[in-house]
Each structure stands twice: as structure tokens, then as C-alpha cells.
C-alpha positions as a Markdown table, in Angstrom:
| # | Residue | x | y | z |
|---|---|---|---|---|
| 1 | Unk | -8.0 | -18.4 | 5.6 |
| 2 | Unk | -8.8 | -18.3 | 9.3 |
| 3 | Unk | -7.4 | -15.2 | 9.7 |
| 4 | Unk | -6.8 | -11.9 | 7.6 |
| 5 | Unk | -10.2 | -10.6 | 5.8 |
| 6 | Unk | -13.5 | -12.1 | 6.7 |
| 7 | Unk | -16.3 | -11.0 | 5.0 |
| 8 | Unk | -18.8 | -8.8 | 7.1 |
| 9 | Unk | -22.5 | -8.3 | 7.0 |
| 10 | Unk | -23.7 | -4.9 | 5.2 |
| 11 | Unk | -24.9 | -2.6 | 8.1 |
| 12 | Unk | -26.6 | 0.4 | 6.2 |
| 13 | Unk | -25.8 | 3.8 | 6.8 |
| 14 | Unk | -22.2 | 3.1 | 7.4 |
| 15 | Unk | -19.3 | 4.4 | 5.1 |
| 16 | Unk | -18.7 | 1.9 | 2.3 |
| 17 | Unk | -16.1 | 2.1 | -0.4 |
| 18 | Unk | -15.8 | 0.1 | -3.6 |
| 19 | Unk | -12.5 | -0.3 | -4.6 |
| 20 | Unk | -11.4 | -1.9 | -8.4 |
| 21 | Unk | -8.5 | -2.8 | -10.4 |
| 22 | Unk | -8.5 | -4.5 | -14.0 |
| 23 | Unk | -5.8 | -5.5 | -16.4 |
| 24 | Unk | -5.9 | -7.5 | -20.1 |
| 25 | Unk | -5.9 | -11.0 | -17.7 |
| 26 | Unk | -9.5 | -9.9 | -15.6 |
| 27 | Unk | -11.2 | -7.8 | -13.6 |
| 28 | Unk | -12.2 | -7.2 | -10.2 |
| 29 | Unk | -13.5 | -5.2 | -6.9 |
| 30 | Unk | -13.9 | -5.5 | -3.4 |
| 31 | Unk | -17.2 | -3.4 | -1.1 |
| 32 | Unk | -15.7 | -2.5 | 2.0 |
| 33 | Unk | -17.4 | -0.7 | 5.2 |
| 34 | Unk | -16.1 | 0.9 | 8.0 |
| 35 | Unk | -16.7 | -0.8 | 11.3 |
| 36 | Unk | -16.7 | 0.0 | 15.2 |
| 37 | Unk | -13.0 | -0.2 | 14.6 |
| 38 | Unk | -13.0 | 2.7 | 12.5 |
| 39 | Unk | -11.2 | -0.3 | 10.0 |
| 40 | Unk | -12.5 | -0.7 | 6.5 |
| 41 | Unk | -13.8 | -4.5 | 6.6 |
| 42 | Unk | -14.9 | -6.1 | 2.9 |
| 43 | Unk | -18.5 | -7.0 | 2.6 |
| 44 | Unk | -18.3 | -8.1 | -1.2 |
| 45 | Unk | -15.5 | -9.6 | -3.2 |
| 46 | Unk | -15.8 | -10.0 | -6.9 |
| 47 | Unk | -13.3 | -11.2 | -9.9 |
| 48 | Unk | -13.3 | -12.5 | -13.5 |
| 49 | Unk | -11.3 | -13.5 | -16.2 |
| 50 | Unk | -11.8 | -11.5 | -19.4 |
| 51 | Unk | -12.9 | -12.7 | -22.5 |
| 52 | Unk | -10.9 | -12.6 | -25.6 |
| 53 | Unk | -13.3 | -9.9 | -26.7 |
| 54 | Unk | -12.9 | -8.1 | -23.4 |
| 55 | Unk | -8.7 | -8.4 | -23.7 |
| 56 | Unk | -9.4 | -5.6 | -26.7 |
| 57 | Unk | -10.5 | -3.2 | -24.5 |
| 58 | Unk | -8.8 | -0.1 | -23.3 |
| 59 | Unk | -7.7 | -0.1 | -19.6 |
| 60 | Unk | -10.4 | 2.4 | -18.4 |
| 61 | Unk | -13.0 | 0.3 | -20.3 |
| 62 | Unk | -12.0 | -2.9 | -18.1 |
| 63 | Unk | -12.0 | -0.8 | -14.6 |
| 64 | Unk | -15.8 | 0.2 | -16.2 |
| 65 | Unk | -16.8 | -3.7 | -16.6 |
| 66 | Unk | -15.8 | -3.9 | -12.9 |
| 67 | Unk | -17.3 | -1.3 | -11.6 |
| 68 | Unk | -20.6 | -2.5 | -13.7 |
| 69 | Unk | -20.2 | -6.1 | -12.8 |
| 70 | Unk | -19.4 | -5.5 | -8.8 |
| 71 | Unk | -22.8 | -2.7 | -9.2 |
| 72 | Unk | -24.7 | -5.7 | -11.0 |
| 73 | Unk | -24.3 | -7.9 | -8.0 |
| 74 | Unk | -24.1 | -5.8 | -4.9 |
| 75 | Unk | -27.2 | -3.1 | -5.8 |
| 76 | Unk | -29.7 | -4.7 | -4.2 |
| 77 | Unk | -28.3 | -4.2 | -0.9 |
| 78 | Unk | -27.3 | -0.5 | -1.9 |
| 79 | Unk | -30.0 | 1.1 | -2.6 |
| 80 | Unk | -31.1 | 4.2 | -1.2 |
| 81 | Unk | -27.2 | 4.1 | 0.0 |
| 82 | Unk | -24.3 | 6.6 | -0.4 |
| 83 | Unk | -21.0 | 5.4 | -0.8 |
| 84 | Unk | -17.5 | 6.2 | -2.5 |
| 85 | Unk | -15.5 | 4.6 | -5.0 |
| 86 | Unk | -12.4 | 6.3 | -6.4 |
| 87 | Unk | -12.6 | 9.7 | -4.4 |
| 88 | Unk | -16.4 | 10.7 | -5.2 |
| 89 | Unk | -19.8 | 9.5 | -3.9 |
| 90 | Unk | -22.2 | 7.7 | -6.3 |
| 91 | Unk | -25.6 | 7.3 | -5.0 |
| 92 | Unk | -27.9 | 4.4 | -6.4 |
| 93 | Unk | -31.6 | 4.5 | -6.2 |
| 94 | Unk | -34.7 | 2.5 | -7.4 |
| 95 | Unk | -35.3 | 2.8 | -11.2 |
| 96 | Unk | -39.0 | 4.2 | -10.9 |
| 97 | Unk | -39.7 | 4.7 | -15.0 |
């Protein structure tokens, strides 16, 4: 583990991507940002095991949960930010209701 992937710190403004994958066995996604490299480093990393409710569900219902569970945890450091996941740009911003 001293080499390969090190996790980064979030520097905002910077493309960022979330990337996902999920099967019947879990679920999972990884944050990654561009650096001075013009690389894509990871930021956030982010996996679980489903539940035996959760082996029920369809496939694009698990690569929801991951997208929801990875935007659960890494939101606070994203708001007000732009970034892409899957080929389009979500934007998250403060809930002000």
C-alpha cells in the first residue's frame, strides 16, 4: 500500500468524478479529482456489503444505493461544487426549505 492510489485532499474548483459499480454481493464508489498532473487522483473511497433485503434489488437500484451512500458521505465537502459521474454533471447545493 505504499504505492499505487493514495488518497488526496479535495481542492475545490477542480474536475472531480464519482465513479460506481454494484453487484447482488455490495456496493461501491470512488471521488476522484484531477490534479497538476492532469491524472484523476481518488479523494473518497466507499464500499458495502448488501443486505439480504438489498440482494433483491434490480442492478440499477444497487448502482442508485451507491451513488446515494458515496453522496451521503462526501456532500459536505461538495457543496456549491460541479462534478461528473457517468457522463453528465450533477450539481449539489444547500437545502434552503
Amino acid at each position: 500500500m505504499s504505492e499505487g492510489p493514495v488518497l488526496r485532499i479535495y481542492k475545490y474548483g477542480r474536475r472531480t468524478e464519482l465513479h460506481r459499480d454494484a453487484s447482488e454481493q455490495g456496493y461501491g464508489a470512488v471521488l476522484l479529482q484531477e490534479a497538476e498532473d492532469g491524472k484523476l487522483h481518488p479523494i473518497y473511497y466507499m464500499s458495502k456489503k448488501t443486505s439480504p433485503a438489498e440482494e433483491k434489488y434490480a442492478s440499477y437500484e444497487l448502482v442508485v444505493l451507491a451513488i446515494i451512500t458515496a453522496l451521503k458521505n462526501i456532500s459536505p465537502i461538495l457543496f456549491g461544487s460541479t462534478f461528473q459521474g457517468s457522463h453528465r454533471l450533477f450539481s449539489i447545493s444547500e437545502d434552503h426549505t
